[in-house]
C-alpha angles and dihedrals in degrees: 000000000000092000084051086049091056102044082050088058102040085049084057089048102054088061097075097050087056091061097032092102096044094049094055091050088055085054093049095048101240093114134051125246081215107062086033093061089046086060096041086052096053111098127184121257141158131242128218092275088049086251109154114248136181114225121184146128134269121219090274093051102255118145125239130194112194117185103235096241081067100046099118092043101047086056098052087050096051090036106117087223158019093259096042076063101070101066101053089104096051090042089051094057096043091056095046081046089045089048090051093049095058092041080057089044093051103046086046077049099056086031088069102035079060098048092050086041091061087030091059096044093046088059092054 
């Protein structure tokens, strides 16, 4: 359980390493809060066919669904600015690399709840 825990730590910590660029641009003001908080917004999804998608909100609100092999373009597309811009690539990986984190923090998640689960009915 403890070894689960930690993996499901580590996992959250590496978030923040995924948006740490991103974040100091914001502070730096080479990025907009706008188009960081876009990419924060998109979450992965699937599609009928099981075809990976990205789903999020604009900042009107407007929801927006991307098919992952257009990620990056997409961005680029949607960014406010030039140099907005210039960071799609950077905001696409993060959010692929966001979306694998909380797959590993849900499986370390579901990992614990089962060992608790034995551990409980062994003592019984």
């Amino acid at each position: 359980i403890k070894e689960a825990q930690w993996q499901q730590q580590a996992a959250e910590a590496s978030r923040s390493a995924i948006w740490k660029k991103s974040e100091d641009a914001v502070k730096d003001g080479n990025l907009s809060y706008q188009y960081y908080a876009f990419a924060r917004s998109l979450k992965q999804m699937k599609d009928v066919h099981g075809n990976v998608q990205w789903k999020g909100l604009d900042n009107t609100g407007k929801e927006i669904i991307i098919d992952d092999a257009n990620l990056t373009t997409e961005m680029q597309r949607l960014a406010p600015s030039a140099t907005d811009q210039s960071f799609a690539s950077e905001l696409a990986a993060a959010v692929k690399g966001n979306a694998d984190v909380d797959k590993r923090i849900k499986a370390e998640g579901k990992k614990i709840k089962g060992l608790e689960a034995a551990k409980n009915d062994a003592k019984k």
